[in-house]
C-alpha positions as semicolon CSV with decimal commas, in nm:
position;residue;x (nm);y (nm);z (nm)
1;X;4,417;6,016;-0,571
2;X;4,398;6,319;-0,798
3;X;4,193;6,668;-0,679
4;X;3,889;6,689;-0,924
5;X;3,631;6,964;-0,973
6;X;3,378;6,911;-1,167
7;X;3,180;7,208;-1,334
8;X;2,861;7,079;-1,443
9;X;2,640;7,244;-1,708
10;X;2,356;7,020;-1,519
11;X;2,308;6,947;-1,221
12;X;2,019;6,883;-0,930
13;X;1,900;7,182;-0,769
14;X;1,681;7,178;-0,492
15;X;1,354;7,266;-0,688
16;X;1,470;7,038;-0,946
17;X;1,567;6,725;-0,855
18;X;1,648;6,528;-1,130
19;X;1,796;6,794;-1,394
20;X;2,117;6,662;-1,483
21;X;2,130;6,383;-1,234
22;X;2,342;6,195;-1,528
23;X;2,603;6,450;-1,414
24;X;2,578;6,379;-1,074
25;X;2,658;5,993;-1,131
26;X;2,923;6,067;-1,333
27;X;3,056;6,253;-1,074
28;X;2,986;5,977;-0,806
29;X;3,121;5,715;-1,038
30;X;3,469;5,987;-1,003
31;X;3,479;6,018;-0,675
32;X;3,487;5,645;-0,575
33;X;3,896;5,664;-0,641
34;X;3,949;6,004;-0,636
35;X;3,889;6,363;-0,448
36;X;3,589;6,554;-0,629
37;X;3,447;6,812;-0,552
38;X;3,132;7,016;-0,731
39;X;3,088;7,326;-0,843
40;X;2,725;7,361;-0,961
41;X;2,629;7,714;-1,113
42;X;2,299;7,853;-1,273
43;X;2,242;8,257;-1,367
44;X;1,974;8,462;-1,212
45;X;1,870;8,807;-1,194
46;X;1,980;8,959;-0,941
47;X;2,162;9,255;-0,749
48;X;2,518;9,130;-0,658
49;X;2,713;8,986;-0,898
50;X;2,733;8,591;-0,742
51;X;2,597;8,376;-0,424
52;X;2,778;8,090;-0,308
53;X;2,710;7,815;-0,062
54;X;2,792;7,454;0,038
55;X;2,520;7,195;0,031
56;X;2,586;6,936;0,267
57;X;2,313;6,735;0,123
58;X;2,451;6,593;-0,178
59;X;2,670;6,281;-0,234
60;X;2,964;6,444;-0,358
61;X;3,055;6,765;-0,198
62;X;2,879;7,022;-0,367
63;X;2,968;7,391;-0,366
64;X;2,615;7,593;-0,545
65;X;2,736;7,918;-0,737
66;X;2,434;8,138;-0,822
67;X;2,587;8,438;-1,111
68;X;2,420;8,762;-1,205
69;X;2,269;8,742;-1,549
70;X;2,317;9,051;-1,751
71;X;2,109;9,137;-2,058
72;X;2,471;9,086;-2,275
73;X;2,565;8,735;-2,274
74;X;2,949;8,825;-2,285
75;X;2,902;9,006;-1,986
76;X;2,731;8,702;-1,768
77;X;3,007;8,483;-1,922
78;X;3,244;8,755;-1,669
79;X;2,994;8,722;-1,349
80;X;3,028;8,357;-1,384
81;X;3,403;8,326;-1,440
82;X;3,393;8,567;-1,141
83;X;3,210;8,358;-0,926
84;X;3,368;8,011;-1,019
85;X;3,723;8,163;-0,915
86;X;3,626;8,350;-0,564
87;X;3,421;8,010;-0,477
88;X;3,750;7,845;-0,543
89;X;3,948;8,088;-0,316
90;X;3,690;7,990;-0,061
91;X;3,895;7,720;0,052
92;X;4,301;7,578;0,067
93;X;4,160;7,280;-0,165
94;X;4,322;7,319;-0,553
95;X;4,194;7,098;-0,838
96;X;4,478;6,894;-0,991
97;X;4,165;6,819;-1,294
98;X;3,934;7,025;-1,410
99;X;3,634;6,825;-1,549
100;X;3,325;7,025;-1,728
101;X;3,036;6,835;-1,873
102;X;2,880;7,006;-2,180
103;X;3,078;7,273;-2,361
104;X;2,903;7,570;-2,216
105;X;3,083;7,463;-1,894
106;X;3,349;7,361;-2,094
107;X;3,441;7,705;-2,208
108;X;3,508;7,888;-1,824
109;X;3,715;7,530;-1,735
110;X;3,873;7,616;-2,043
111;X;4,001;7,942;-1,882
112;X;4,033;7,817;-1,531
113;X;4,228;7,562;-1,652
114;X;4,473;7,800;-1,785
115;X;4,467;8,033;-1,499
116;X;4,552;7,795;-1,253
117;X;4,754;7,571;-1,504
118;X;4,583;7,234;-1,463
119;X;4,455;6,996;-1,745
120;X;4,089;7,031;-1,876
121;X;3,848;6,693;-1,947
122;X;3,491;6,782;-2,109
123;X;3,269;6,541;-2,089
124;X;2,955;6,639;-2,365
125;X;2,614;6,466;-2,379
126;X;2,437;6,726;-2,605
127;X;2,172;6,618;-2,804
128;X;2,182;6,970;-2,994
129;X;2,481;6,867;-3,182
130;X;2,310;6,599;-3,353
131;X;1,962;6,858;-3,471
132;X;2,214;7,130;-3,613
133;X;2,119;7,379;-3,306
134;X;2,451;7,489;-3,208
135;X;2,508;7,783;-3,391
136;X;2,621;8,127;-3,402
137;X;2,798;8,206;-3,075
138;X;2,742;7,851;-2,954
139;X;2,926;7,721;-3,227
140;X;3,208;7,937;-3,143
141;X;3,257;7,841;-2,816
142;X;3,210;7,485;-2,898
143;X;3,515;7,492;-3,124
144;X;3,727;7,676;-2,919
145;X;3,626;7,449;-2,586
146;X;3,720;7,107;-2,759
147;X;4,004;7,277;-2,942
148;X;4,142;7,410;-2,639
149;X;4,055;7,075;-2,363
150;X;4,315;6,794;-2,294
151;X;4,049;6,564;-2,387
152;X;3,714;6,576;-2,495
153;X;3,454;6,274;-2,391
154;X;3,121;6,227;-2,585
155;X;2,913;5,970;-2,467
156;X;2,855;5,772;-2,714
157;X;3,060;5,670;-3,086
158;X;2,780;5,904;-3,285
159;X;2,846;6,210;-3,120
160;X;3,183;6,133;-3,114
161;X;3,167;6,178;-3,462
162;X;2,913;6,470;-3,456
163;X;3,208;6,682;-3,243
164;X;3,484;6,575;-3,492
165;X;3,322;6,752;-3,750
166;X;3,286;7,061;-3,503
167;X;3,629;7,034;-3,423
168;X;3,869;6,848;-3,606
169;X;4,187;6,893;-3,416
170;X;4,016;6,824;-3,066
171;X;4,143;6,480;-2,882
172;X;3,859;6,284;-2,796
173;X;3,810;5,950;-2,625
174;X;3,424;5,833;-2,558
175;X;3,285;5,785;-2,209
176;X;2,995;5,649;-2,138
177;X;2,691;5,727;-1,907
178;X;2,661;5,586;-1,552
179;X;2,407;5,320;-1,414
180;X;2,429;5,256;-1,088
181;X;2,358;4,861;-1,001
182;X;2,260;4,924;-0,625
183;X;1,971;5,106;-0,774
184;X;1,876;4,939;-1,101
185;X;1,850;4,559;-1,089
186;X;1,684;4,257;-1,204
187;X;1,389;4,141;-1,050
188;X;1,401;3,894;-0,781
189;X;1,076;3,665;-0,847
190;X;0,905;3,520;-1,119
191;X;0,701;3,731;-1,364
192;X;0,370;3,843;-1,221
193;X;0,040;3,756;-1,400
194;X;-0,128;3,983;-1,641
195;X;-0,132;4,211;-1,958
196;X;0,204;4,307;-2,158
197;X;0,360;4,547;-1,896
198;X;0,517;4,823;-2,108
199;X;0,665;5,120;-1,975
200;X;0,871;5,433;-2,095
201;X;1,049;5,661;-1,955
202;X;1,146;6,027;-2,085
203;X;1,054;6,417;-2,059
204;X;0,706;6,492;-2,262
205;X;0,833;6,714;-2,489
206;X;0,804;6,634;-2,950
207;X;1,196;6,525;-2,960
208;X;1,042;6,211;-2,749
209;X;0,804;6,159;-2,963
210;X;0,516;6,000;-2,728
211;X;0,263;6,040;-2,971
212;X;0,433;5,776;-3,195
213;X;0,452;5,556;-2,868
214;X;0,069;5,635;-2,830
215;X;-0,009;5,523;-3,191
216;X;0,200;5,223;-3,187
217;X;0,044;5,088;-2,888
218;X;-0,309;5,151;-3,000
219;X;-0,211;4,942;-3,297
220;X;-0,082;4,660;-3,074
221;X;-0,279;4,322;-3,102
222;X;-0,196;4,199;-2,778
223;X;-0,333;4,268;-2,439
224;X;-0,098;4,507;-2,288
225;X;-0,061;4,810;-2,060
226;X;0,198;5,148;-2,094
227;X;0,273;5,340;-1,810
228;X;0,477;5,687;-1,896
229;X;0,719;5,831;-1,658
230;X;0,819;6,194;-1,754
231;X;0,676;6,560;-1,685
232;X;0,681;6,817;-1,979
233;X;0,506;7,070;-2,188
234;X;0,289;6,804;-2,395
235;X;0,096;6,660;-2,060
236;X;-0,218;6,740;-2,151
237;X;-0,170;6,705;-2,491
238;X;-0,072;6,329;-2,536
239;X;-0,323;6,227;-2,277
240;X;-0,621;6,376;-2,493
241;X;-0,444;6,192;-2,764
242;X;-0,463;5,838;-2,537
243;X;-0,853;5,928;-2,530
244;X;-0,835;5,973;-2,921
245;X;-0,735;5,727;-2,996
246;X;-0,906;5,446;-2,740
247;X;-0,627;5,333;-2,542
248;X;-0,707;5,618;-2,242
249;X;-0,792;5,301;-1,979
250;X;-0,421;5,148;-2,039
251;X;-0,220;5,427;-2,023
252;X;-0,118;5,560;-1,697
253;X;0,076;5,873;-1,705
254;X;0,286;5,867;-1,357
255;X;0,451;6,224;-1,363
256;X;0,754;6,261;-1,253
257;X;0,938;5,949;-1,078
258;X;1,245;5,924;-0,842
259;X;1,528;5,713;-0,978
260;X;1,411;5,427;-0,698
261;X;1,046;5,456;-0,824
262;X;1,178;5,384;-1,144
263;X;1,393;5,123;-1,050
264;X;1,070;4,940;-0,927
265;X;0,851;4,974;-1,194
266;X;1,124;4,874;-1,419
267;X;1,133;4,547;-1,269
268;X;0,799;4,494;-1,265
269;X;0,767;4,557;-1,648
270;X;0,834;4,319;-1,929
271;X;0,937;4,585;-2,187
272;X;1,102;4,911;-2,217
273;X;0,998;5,142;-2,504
274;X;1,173;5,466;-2,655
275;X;1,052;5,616;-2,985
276;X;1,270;5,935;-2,949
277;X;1,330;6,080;-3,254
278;X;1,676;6,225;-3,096
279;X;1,912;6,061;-2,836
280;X;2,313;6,015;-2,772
281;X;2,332;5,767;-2,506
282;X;2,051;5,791;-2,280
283;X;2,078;5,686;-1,977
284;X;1,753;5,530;-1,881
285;X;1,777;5,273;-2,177
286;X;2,129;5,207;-1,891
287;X;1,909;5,202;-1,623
288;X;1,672;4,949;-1,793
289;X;1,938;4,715;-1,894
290;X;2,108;4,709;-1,541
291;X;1,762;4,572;-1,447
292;X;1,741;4,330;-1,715
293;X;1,451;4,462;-1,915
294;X;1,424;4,388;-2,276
295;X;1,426;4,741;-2,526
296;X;1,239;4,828;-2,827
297;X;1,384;5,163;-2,908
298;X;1,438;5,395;-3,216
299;X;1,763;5,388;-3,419
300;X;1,903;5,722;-3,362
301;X;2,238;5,871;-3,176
302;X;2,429;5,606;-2,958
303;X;2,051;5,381;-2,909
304;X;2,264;5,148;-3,142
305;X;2,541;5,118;-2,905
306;X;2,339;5,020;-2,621
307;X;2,080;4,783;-2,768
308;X;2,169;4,466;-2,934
309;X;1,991;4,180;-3,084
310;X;2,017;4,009;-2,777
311;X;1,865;4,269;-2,594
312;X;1,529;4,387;-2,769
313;X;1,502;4,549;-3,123
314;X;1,522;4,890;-3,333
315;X;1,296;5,062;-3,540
316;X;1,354;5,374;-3,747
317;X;1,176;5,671;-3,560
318;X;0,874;5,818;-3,717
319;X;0,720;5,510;-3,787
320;X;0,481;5,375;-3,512
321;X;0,341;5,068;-3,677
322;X;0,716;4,950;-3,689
323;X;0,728;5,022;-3,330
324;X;0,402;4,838;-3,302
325;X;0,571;4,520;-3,473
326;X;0,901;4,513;-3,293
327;X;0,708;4,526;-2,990
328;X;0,503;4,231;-3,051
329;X;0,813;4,043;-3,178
330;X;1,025;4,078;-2,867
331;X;0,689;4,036;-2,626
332;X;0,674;3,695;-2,780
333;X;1,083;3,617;-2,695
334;X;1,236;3,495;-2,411
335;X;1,548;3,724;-2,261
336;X;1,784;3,628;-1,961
337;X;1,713;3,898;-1,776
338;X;2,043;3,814;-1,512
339;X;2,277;3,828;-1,833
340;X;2,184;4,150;-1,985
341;X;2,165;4,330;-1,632
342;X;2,532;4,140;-1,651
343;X;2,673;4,295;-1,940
344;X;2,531;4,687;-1,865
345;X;2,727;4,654;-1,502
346;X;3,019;4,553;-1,692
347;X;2,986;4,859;-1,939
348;X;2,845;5,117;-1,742
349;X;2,800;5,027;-1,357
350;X;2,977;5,341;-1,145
351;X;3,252;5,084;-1,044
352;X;3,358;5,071;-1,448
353;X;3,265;5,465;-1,517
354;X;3,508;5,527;-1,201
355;X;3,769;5,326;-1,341
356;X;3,755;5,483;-1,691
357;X;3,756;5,854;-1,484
358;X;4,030;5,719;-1,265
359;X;4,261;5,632;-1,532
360;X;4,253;5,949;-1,780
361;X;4,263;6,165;-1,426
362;X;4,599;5,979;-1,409
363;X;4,681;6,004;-1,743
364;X;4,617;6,372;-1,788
365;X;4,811;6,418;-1,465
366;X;5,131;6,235;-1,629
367;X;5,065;6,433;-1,928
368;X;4,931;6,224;-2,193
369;X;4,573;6,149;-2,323
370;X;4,443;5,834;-2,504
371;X;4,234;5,878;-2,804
């Protein structure tokens, strides 16, 4: 069993409950075989120069690290290096691992990792990468984070090669994003009565592109219902455009939605729907193949790697009355929902994430890394 901290770019915080929950599972799926602990930082303005606590209320044990953000960025990159090291000196417990996800974090476990001479894992899931926003600075310490790590682990194959071209000489080995089966499910019963149950799930901001999902469904000749999980700065905007353009009575915007909430409503749908117009691996296209749920998604970032023929169809993004088509053509198919819940507990269940994490924590302990 190998000592683990994990320094998460994302994280839940209290008043935000599902912000990087994909790094919390990750680090669940880690600590099934081995000791992890969590440091989880944001900045703040503020007096002192850090506040640290425990919180006794998440899964893994969590250690919260609050920093003083200066105007200079350089100078809150010190308050937080600060504050990471004198919440580790907090207790007798020493990571054997240090494990970052995104580079941001990546950069400080970069430096910790040399200060206390223990091997470095960064996990990134950044969809920035992929839309040619990491500049300047950014790009800097991107280079220098995967340059400098014992192993780097994008999610998916595309941004695998997106980080490559960042950094060439970087050692990188993919890892995907956790699903976790006691949560996300097929359906017990038979399918209910009723309309085309289609349902989406995603933050309503443009990247998601909802309005495409609004047009496509308006151009749907099929009886059928869309419910929309997902809180964001277009709210109001896409639901005037569900009034636009007619479909106002069959659209249900829900808000925000716990993972269990989803979990439900994903079994009681027939079809999953994503027309983001960026994505690496996302992880409720996971969630809605642990529970057997047929996808009709967009072709961009790892989408490719999740979705099969087997399992639903792609589109090209931009184009809603594609979307519109694929979603008639794989209404009118028949899936095995059991199998394809199957096949995503066999790829990306927390038992097989923990194994993955289990083995390169062993491997960078020994000394070697796989590509």
């Amino acid at each position: 069993m190998t000592r683990v901290l994990v320094l998460p770019k994302w994280y839940p915080w209290p008043d935000r409950p599902v912000f990087g929950l994909f790094c919390r599972e990750h680090a669940r799926a880690a600590a099934l075989h081995n000791d992890v602990r969590v440091l989880a930082f944001t900045p703040e303005r503020m007096k002192g120069l850090y506040r640290i606590w425990d919180d006794p209320s998440e899964p893994v044990p969590t250690t919260r690290l609050v920093y003083k953000r200066p105007l200079l960025r350089p100078a809150a990159m010190v308050t937080q290096l600060l504050g990471m090291r004198a919440a580790l000196r907090r207790t007798d417990w020493r990571p054997e691992i240090i494990h970052a996800h995104v580079f941001e974090a990546g950069f400080p476990a970069v430096l910790l990792g040399r200060q206390l001479g223990v091997p470095v894992v960064v996990s990134e899931h950044f969809t920035a990468f992929q839309r040619g926003l990491v500049r300047g600075l950014d790009l800097r310490l991107a280079r220098y984070t995967f340059g400098h790590a014992d192993l780097v682990c994008p999610v998916s194959e595309d941004l695998r090669a997106q980080l490559e071209r960042v950094q060439p000489r970087g050692r990188y080995r993919v890892v995907g994003n956790v699903v976790d089966p006691a949560i996300f499910f097929p359906p017990a019963g038979p399918r209910a009565p009723g309309p085309l149950r289609l349902f989406n799930v995603a933050s309503l901001d443009e990247k998601k592109r909802h309005v495409d999902l609004l047009e496509a469904f308006a151009a749907l000749t099929i009886d059928a219902t869309l419910e929309i999980a997902g809180e964001g700065e277009l709210d109001e905007k896409l639901q005037r455009r569900a009034h636009v353009l007619g479909v106002a009575d069959r659209v249900t915007f829900l808000g925000g939605q716990s993972q269990a909430q989803v979990a439900e409503r994903m079994r009681a749908a027939d079809v999953f729907v994503l027309s983001s117009r960026f994505e690496n691996l996302p992880v409720v296209l996971l969630e809605a193949s642990a529970t057997g749920l047929p996808i009709v998604a967009t072709r961009v970032g790892g989408v490719p790697e999740i979705v099969g023929e087997d399992g639903g169809a792609l589109v090209e993004p931009l184009q809603p009355a594609s979307l519109a088509r694929a979603i008639e053509a794989v209404a009118a198919r028949t899936f095995d929902r059991e199998a394809l819940a199957a096949r995503a507990r066999s790829r990306w269940g927390i038992e097989a994430i923990g194994a993955v994490w289990d083995e390169i924590y062993a491997s960078l302990s020994a000394g070697s890394t796989r590509s």
